[in-house]
N, C-alpha and C positions, 0 to 999 in steps of 0.2 A: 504494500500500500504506500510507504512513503517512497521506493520507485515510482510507481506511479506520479504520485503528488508533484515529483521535482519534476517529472518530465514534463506535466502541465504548468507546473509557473515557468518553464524553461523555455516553452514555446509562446507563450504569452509579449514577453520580449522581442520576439522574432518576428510576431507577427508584421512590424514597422517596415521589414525588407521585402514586404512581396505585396504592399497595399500599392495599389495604382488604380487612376480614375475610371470612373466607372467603365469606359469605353474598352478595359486593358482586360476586366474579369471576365473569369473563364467559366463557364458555365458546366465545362466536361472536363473529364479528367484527360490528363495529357499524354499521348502517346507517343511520345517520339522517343528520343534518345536523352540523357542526362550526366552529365554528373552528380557526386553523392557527397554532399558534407555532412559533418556532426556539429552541432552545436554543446560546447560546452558548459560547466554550470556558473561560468561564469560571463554566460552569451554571445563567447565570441565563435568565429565560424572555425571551424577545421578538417581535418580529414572523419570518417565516417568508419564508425566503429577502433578509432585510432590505425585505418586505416591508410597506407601511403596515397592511392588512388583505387577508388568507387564507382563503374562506370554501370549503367543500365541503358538497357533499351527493351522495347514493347515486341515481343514476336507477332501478335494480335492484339486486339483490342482489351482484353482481359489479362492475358499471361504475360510478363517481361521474365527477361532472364537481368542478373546481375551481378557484378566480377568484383572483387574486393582482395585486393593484395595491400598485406601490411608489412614494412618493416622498419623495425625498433630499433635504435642501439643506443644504449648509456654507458658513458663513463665518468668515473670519479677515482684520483689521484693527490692522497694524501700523505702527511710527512710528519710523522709526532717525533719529539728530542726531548730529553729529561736528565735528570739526574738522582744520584740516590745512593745510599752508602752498604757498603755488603763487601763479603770477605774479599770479594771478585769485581766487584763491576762498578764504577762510580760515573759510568753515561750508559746512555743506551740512543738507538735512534730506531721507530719504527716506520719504514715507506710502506704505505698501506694503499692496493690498486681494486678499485669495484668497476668490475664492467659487464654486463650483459647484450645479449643484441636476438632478436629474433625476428621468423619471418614465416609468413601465414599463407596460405591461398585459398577462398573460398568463392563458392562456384552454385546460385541456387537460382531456382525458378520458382516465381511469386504470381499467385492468381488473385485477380482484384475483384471486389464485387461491389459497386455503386459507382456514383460520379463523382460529384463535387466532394461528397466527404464517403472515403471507399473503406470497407476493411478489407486489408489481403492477409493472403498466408501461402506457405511452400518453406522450400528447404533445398540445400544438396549438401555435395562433397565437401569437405575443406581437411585439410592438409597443414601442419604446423611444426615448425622445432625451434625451440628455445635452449640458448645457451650461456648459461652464468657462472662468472668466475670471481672468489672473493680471495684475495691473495695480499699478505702481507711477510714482511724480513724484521726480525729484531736482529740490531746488534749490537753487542755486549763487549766493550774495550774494558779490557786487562791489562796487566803487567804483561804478559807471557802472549801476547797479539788477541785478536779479534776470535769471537767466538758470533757463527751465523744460525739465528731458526728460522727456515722458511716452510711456510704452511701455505695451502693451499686449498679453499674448498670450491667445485665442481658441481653444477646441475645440469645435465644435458638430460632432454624429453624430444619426443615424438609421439604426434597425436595426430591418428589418421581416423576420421568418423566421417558426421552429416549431422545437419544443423537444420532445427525446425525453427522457424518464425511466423507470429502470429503478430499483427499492425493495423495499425488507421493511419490512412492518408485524408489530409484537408489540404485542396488544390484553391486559394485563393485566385491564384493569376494564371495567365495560360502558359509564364515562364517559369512557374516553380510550384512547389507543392511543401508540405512539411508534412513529416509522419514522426509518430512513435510508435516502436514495436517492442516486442518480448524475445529474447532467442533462449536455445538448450541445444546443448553439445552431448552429441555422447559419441563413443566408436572407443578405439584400440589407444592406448599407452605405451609407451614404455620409456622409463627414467632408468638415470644413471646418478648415484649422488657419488661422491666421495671425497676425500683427503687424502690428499698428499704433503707428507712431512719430512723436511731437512734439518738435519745436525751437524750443522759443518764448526767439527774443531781446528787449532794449529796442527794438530797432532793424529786428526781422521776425520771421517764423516759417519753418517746412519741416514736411510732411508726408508719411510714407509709411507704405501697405499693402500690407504681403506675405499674399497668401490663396493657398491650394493646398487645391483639392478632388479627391478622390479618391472613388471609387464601386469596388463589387465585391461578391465573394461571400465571407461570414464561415464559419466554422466553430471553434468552440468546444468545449472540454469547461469544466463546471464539477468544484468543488470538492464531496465528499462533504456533503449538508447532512443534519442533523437536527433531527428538529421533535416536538411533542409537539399532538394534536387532542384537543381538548374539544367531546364532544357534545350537542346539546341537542334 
């Protein structure tokens, strides 16, 4: 329900981008071709579903097909220094590196039922893998030189399903529309976590990896999304 709720004041905002006089509205719903953005909660426009590009078009009058390919990457690159007294170590310095990046393909076909304000629904394929790596170095100055730990944790997934959506379109103009829908994911998994751990002395090293993979059947609801299409 408070999905719901946001997606209504969210569109409420938007409405301001697609009012034009009365000669401009659209009486039907629009069949051509579009682009797909998302509008965020904080009203500005973006990509659709955090997706890179969203494109649809109408095969008939009722059915469109539409393509969503996303890709993500974040990075973050930090550096902690300290001090501190111990039989051994009196600095330390930790570079500490977060990055992930992933990349999605999704592939569905949407049946509409009304004009001016439609509900659709469908679903297809989509295709997913995600890849995160949280990686940091302590190192510990001595007398006797440098003592190195480097750790490393690892999530690499794979997620091959189909994806149902259920939505209302409200076509104000005949160049755009706004809808909010519902999705759910489900199909095949399979994750990789692990750690990787280093000991590097003056005097030797040690290494260990911990990996656990795990496979299965996902099932997901999403979050209420809203987007705003621009036809061409």
């Amino acid at each position: 329900m408070r999905a719901i709720i946001r997606a209504v004041a969210v569109l409420l905002p938007v409405l301001a981008l697609c009012i034009q006089p009365t000669s401009g509205f659209a009486h039907e719903r629009p069949t051509g071709k579009a682009l797909v953005f998302g509008v965020g909660s904080s009203f500005s426009i973006n990509s659709f579903n955090g997706g890179t590009v969203a494109y649809q078009q109408y095969l008939r009058d009722d059915l469109a097909w539409r393509l969503t390919l996303e890709v993500g990457l974040d990075r973050d690159d930090t550096t902690f220094t300290g001090e501190y007294e111990s039989d051994f170590t009196d600095a330390y310095s930790e570079p500490d590196e977060e990055w992930d990046y992933s990349i999605s393909l999704c592939s569905e076909w949407l049946t509409y039922r009304g004009s001016k304000v439609a509900l659709y629904y469908g679903g297809g394929p989509r295709a997913a893998y995600t890849n995160t790596l949280d990686s940091y170095e302590i190192f510990d100055f001595w007398d006797e030189g440098v003592r190195v730990y480097r750790t490393e944790y690892y999530d690499r997934s794979l997620h091959l399903g189909i994806t149902g959506v259920l939505g209302v379109q409200w076509t104000p103009a005949s160049w755009c529309s706004l809808h909010a829908e519902y999705r759910v994911v489900a199909g095949y998994v399979s994750e990789v976590d692990g750690r990787l751990h280093e000991d590097v002395w003056p005097d030797g090293e040690g290494t260990r990896d911990d990996v656990q993979t795990t496979q299965g059947i996902e099932f997901d609801s999403l979050d209420v999304s809203v987007g705003l299409s621009i036809y061409f």
